[in-house]
DOMAR-233013 format. One record per residue (C-alpha): residue number from 1; x, y, z. Coordinates in steps of 0.05 Angstrom, whole numbers, plus 5000, padded with zeros to 4 digits. Each point is the difference from the previous one (the first is absolute). Layout:
BEGIN
<atom NUM <X Y Z>> ...
// end
This chain:
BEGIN
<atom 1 <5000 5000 5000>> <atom 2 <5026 5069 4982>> <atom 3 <4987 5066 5035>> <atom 4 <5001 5051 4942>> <atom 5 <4929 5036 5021>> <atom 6 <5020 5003 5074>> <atom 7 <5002 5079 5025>> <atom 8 <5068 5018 5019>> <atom 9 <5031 4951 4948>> <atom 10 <5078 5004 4977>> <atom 11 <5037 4965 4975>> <atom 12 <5080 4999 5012>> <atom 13 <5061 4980 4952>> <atom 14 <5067 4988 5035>> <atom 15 <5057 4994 4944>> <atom 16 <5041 4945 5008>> <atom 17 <4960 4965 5056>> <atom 18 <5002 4928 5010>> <atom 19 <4954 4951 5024>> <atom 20 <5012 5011 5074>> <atom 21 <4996 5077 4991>> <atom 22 <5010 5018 5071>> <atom 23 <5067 4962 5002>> <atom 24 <5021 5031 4931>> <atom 25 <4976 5079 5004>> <atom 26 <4983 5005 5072>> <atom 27 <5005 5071 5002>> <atom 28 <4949 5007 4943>> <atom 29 <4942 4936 5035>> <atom 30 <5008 5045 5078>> <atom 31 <4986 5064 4957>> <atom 32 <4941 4971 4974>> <atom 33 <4982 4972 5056>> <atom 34 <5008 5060 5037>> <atom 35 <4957 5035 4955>> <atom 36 <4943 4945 4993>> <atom 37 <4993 5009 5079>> <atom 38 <4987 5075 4995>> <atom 39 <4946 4997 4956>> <atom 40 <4960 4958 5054>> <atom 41 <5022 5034 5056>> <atom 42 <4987 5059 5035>> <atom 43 <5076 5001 5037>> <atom 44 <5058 5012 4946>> <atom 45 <5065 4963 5004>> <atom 46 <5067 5016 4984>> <atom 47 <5057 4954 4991>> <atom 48 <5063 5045 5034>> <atom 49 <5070 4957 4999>> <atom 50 <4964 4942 4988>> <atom 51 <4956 5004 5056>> <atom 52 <4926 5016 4990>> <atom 53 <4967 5060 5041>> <atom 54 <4939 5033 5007>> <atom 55 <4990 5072 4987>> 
// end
């Protein structure tokens, strides 16, 4: 089953990414991730020095 019709949809392209993504570009998957979370939140996060805050 595919999600194209969802609200909110996107879709994200990481060049070069492998099969295990987050092992390969994990700078690019906690990004997204990061991001993902914010939209269904009300808190924001920030990832400072590798550790992730609130603000």
């Amino acid at each position: 089953m595919r999600f194209v019709s969802a609200a909110g949809t996107r879709l994200r392209v990481v060049e070069g990414g492998q099969h295990f993504l987050s092992a390969s570009k994990p700078d690019d998957v906690n990004a997204a991730a990061v991001e993902f979370a914010n939209r269904w939140t009300s808190r924001r996060w920030c990832v400072v020095g590798g550790v992730s805050r609130i603000m």
